[in-house]
Biopython code that builds the backbone (N, CA, C, O; Angstrom):
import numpy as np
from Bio.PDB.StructureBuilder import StructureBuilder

atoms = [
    (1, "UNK", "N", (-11.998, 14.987, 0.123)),
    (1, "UNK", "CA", (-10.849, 15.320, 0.942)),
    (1, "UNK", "C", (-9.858, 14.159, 0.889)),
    (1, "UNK", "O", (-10.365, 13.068, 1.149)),
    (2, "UNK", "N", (-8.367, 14.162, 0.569)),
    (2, "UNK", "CA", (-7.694, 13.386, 0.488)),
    (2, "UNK", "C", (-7.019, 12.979, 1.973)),
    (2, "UNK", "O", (-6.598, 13.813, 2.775)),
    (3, "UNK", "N", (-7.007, 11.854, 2.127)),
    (3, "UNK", "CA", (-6.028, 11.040, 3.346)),
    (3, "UNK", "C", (-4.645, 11.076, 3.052)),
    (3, "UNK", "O", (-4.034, 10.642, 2.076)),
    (4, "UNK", "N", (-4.211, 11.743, 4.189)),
    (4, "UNK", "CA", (-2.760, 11.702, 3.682)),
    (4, "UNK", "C", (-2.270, 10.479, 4.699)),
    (4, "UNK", "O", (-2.765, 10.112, 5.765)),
    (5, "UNK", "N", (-1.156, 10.007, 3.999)),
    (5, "UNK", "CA", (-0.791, 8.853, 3.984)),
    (5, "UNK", "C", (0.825, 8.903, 4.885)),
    (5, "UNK", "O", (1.851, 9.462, 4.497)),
    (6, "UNK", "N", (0.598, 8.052, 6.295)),
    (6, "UNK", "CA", (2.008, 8.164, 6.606)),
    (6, "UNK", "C", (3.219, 7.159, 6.190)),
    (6, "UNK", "O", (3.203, 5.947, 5.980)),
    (7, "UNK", "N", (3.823, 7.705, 6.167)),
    (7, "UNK", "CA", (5.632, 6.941, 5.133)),
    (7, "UNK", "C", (6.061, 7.057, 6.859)),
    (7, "UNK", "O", (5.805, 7.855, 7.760)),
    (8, "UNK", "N", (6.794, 5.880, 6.745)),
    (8, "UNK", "CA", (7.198, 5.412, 7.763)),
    (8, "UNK", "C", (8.570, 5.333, 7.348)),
    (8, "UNK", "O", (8.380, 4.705, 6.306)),
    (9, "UNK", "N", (9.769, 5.501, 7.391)),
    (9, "UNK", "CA", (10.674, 4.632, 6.919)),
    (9, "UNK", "C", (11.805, 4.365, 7.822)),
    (9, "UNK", "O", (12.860, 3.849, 7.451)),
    (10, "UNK", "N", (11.523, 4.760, 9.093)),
    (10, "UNK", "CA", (13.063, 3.481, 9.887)),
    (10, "UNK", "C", (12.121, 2.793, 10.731)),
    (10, "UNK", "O", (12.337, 1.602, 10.955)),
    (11, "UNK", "N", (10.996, 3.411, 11.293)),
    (11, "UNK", "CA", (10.494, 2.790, 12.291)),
    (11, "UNK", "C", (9.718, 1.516, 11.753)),
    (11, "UNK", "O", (8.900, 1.630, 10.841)),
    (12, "UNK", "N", (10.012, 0.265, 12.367)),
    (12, "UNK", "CA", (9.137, -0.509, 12.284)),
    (12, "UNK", "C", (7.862, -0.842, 12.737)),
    (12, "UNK", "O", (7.509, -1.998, 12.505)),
    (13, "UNK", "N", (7.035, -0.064, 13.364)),
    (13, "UNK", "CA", (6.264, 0.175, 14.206)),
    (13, "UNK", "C", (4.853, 0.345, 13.247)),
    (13, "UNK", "O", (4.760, 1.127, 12.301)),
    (14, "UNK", "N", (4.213, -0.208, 13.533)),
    (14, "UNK", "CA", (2.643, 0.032, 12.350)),
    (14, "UNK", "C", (1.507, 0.559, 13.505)),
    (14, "UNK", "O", (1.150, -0.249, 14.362)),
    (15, "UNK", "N", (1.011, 1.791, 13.501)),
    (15, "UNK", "CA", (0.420, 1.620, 14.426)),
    (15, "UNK", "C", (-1.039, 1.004, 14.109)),
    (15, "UNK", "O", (-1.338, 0.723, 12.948)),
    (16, "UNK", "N", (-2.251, 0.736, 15.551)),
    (16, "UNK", "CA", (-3.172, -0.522, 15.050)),
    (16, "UNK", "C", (-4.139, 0.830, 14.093)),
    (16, "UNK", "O", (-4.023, 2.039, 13.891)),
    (17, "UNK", "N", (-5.127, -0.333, 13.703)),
    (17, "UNK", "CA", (-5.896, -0.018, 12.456)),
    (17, "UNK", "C", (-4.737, 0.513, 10.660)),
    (17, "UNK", "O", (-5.006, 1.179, 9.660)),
    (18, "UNK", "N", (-3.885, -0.012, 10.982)),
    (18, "UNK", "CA", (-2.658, 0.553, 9.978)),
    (18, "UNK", "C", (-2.187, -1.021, 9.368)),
    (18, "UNK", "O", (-2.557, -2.025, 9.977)),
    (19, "UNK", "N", (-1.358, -1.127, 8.143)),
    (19, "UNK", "CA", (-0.683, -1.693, 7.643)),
    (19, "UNK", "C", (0.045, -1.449, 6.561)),
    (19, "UNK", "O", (-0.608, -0.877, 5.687)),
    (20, "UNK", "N", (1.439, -1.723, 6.218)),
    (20, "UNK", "CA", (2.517, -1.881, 5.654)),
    (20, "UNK", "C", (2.539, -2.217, 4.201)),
    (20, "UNK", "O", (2.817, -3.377, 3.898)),
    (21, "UNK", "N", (2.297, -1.409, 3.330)),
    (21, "UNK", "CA", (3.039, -1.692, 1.734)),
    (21, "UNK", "C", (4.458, -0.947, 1.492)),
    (21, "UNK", "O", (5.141, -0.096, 2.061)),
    (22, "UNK", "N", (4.529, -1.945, 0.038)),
    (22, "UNK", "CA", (5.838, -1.397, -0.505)),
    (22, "UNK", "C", (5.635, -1.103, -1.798)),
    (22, "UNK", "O", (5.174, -2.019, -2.479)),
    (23, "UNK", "N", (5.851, -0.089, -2.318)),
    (23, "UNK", "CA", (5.607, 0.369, -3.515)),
    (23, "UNK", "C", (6.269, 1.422, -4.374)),
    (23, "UNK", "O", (6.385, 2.582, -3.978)),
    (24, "UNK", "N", (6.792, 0.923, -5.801)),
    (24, "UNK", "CA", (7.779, 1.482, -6.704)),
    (24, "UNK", "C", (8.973, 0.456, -7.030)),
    (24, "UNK", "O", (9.295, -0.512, -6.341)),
    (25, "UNK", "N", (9.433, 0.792, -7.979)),
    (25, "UNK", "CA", (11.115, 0.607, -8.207)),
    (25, "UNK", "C", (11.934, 0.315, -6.520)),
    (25, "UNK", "O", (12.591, -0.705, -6.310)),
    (26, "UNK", "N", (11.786, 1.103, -5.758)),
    (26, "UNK", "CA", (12.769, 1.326, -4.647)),
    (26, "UNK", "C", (11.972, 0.949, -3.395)),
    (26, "UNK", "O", (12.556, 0.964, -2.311)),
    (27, "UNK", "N", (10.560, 0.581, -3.476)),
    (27, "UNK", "CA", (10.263, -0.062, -2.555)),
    (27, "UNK", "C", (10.205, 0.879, -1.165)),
    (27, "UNK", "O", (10.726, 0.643, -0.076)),
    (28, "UNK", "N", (9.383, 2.041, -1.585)),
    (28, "UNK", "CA", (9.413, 2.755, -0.454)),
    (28, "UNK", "C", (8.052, 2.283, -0.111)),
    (28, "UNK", "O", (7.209, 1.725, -0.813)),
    (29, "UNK", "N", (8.027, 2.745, 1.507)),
    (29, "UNK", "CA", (7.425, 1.942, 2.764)),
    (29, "UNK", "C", (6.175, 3.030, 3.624)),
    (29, "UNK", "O", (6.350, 3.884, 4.494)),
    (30, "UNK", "N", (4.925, 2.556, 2.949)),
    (30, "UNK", "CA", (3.740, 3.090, 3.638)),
    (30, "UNK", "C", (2.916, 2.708, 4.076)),
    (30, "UNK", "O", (2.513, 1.608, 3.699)),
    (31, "UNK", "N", (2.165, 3.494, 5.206)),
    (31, "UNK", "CA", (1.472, 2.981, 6.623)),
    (31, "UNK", "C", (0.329, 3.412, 6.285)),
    (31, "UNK", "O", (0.185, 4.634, 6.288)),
    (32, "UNK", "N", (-0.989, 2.424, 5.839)),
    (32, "UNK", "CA", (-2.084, 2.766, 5.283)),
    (32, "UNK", "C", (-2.674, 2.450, 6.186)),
    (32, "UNK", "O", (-2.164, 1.757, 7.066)),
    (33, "UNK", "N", (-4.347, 3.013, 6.242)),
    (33, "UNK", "CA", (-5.448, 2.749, 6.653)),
    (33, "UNK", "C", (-6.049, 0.996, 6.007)),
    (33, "UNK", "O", (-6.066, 0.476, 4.891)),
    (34, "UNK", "N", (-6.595, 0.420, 7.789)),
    (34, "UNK", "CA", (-7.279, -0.925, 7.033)),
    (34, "UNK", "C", (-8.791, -0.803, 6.485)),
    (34, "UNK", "O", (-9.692, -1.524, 6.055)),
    (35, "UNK", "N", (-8.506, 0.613, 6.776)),
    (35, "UNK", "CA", (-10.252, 0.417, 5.861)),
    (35, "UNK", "C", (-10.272, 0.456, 4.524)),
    (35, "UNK", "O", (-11.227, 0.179, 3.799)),
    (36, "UNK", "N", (-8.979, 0.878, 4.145)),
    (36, "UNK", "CA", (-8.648, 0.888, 2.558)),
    (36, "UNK", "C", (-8.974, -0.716, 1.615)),
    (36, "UNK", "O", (-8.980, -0.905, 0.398)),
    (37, "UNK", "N", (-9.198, -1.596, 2.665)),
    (37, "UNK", "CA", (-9.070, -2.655, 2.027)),
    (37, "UNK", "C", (-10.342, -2.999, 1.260)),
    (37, "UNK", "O", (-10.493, -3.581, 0.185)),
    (38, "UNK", "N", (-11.319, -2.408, 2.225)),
    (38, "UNK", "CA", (-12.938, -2.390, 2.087)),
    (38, "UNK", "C", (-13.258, -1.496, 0.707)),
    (38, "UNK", "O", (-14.404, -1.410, 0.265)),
    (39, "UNK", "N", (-11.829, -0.683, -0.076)),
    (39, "UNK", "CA", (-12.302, 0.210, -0.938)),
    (39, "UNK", "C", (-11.842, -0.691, -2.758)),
    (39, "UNK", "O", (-10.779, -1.261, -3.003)),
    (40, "UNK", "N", (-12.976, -0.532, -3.672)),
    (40, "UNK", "CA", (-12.776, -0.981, -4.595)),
    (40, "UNK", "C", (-11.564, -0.682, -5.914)),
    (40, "UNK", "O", (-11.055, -1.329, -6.829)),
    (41, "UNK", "N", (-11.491, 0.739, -5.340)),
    (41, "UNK", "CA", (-9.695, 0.955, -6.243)),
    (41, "UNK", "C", (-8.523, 0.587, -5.324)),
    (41, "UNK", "O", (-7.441, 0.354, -5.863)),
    (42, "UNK", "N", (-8.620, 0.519, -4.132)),
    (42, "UNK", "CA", (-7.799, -0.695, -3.371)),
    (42, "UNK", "C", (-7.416, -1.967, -3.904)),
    (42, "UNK", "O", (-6.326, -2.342, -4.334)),
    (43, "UNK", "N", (-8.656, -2.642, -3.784)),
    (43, "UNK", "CA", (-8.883, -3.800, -4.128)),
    (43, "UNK", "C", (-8.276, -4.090, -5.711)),
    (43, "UNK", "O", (-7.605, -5.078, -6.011)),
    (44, "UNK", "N", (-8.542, -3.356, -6.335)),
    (44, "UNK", "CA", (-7.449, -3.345, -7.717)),
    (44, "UNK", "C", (-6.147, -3.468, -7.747)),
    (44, "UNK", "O", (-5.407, -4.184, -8.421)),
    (45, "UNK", "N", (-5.918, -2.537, -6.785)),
    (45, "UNK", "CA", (-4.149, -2.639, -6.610)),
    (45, "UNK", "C", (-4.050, -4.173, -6.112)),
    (45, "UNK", "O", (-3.431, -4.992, -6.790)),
    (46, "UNK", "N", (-4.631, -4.500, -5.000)),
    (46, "UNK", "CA", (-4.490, -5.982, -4.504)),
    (46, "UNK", "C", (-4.282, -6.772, -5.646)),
    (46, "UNK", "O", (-3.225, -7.225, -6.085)),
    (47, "UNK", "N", (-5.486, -6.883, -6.091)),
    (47, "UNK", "CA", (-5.612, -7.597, -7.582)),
    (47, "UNK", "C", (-4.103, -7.563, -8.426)),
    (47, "UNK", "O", (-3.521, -8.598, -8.751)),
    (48, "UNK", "N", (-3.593, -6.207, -8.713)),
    (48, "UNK", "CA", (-2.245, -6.350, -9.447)),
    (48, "UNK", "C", (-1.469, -7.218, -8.535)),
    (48, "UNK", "O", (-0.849, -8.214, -8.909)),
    (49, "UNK", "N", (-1.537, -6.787, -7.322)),
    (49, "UNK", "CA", (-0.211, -7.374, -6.895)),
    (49, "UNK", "C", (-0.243, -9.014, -6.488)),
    (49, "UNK", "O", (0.874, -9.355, -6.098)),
    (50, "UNK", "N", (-0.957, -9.824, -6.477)),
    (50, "UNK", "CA", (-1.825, -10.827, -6.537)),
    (50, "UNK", "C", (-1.441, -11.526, -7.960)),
    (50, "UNK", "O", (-0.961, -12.659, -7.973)),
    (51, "UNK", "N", (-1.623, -10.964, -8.875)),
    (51, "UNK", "CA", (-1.068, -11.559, -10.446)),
    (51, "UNK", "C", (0.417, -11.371, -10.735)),
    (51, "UNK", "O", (1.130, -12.104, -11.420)),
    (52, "UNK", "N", (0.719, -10.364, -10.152)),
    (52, "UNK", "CA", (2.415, -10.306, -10.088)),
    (52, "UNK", "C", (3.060, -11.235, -9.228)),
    (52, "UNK", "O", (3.982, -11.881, -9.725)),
    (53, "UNK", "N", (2.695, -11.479, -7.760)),
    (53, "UNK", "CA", (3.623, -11.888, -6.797)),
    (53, "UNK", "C", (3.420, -12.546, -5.837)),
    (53, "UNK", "O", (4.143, -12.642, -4.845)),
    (54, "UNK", "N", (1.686, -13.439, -6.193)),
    (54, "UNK", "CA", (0.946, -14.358, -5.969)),
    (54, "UNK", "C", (0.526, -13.975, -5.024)),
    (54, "UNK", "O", (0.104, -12.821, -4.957)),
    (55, "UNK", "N", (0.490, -15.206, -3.486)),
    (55, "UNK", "CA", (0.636, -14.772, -2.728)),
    (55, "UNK", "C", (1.998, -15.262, -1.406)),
    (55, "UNK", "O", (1.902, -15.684, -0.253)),
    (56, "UNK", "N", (3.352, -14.894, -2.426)),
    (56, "UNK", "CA", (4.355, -14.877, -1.729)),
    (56, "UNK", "C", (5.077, -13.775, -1.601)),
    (56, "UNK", "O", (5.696, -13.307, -2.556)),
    (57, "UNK", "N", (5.081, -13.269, -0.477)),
    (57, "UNK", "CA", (5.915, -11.766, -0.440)),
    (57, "UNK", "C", (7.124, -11.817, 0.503)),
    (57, "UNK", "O", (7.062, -11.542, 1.701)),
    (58, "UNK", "N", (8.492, -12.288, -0.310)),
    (58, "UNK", "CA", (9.616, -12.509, 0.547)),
    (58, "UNK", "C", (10.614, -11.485, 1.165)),
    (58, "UNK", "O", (11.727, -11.606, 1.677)),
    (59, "UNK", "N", (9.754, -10.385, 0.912)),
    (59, "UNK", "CA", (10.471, -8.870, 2.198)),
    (59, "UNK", "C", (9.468, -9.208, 3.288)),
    (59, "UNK", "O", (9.821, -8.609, 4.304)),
    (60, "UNK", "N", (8.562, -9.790, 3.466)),
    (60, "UNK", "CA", (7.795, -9.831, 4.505)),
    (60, "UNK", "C", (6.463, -9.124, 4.690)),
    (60, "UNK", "O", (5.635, -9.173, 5.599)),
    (61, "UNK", "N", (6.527, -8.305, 3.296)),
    (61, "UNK", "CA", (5.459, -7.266, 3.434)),
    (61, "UNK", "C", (4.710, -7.217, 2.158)),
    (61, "UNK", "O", (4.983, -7.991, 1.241)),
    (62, "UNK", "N", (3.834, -6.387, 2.080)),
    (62, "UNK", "CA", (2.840, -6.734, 1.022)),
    (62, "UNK", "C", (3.495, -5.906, -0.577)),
    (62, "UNK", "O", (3.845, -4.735, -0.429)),
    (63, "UNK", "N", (3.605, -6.377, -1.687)),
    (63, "UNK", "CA", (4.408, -5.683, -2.291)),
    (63, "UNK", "C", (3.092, -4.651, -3.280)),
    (63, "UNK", "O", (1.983, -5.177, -3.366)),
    (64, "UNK", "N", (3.183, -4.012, -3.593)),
    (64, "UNK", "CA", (2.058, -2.992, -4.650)),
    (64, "UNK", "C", (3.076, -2.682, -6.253)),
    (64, "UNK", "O", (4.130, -2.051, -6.336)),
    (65, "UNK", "N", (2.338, -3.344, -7.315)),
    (65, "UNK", "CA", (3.232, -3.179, -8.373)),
    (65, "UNK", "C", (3.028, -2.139, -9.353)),
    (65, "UNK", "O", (2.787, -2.334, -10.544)),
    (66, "UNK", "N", (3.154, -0.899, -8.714)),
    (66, "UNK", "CA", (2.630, 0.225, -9.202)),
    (66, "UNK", "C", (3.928, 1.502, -9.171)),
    (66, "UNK", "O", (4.756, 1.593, -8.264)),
    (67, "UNK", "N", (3.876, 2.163, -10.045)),
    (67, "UNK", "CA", (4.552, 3.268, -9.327)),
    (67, "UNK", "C", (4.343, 4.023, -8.201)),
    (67, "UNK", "O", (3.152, 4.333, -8.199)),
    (68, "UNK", "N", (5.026, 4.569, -7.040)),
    (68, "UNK", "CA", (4.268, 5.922, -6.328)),
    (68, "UNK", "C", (3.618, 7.197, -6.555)),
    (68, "UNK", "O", (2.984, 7.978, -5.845)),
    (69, "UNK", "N", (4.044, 7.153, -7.998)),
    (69, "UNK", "CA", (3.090, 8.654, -8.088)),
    (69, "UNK", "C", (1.278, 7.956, -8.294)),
    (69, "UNK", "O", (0.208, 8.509, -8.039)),
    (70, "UNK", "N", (1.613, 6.320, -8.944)),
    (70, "UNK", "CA", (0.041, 5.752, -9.494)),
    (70, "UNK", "C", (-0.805, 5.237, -8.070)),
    (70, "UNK", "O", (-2.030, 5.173, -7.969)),
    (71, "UNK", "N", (0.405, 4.821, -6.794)),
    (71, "UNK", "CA", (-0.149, 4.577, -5.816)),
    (71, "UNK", "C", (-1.023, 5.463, -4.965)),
    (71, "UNK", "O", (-2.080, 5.246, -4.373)),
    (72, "UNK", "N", (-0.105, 6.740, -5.109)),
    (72, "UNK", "CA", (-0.722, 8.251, -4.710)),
    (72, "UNK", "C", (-1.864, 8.703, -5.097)),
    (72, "UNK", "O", (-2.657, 8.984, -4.198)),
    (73, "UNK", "N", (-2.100, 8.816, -5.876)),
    (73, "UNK", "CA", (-3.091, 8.797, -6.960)),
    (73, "UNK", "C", (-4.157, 8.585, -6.670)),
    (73, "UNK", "O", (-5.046, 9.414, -6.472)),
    (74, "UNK", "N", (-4.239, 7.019, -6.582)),
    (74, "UNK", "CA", (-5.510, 6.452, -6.485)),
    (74, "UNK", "C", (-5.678, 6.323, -4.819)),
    (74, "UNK", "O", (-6.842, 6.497, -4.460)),
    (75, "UNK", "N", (-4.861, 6.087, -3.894)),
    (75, "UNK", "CA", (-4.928, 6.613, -2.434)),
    (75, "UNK", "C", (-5.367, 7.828, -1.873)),
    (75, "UNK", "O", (-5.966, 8.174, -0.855)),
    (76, "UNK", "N", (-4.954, 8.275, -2.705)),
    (76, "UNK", "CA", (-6.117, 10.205, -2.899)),
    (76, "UNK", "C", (-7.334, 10.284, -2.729)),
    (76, "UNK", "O", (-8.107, 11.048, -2.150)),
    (77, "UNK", "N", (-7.389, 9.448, -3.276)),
    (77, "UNK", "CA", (-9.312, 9.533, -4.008)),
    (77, "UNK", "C", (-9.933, 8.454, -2.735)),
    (77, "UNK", "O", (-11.158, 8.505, -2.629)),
    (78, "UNK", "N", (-9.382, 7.718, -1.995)),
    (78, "UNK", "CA", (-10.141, 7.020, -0.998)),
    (78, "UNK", "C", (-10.721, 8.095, 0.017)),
    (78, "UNK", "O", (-10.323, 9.258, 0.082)),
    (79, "UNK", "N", (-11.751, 7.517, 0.821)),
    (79, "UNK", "CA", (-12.136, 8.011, 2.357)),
    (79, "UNK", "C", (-12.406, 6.979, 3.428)),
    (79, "UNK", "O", (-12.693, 7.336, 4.571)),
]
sb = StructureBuilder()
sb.init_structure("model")
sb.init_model(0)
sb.init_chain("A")
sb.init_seg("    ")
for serial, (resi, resn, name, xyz) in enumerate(atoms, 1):
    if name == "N":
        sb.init_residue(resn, " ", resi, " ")
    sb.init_atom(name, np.array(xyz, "f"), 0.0, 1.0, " ", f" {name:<3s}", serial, name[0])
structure = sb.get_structure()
């Protein structure tokens, strides 16, 4: 069963157990689960974005260097 994923985009508001990526070209803005972090195709994406953009992220937020359809994707397949 796939998690669907809330897109947040004026509110700044994360609610708890949630946190903030940015991901694509345009840097659109989604409100993930923190248990995602605990998941090993997660942890990949981390990994990319980690070799891309160290660990300095000067929008303030965590950047994902993926497309959205590749972010989708593999966010699908979590539980």
């Amino acid at each position: 069963m796939a998690i669907s994923l809330h897109r947040i985009i004026s509110s700044k508001k994360v609610p708890k157990g949630y946190f903030a990526v940015y991901v694509g070209e345009n840097q659109k803005r989604f409100v993930i689960p923190v248990s995602f972090l605990n998941q090993p195709l997660f942890q990949d994406l981390l990994c990319m974005s980690e070799e891309e953009f160290g660990y300095s992220h000067p929008t303030g937020g965590l950047r994902i260097p993926c497309s959205e359809d590749n972010f989708l994707e593999v966010t699908s397949r979590l539980n």
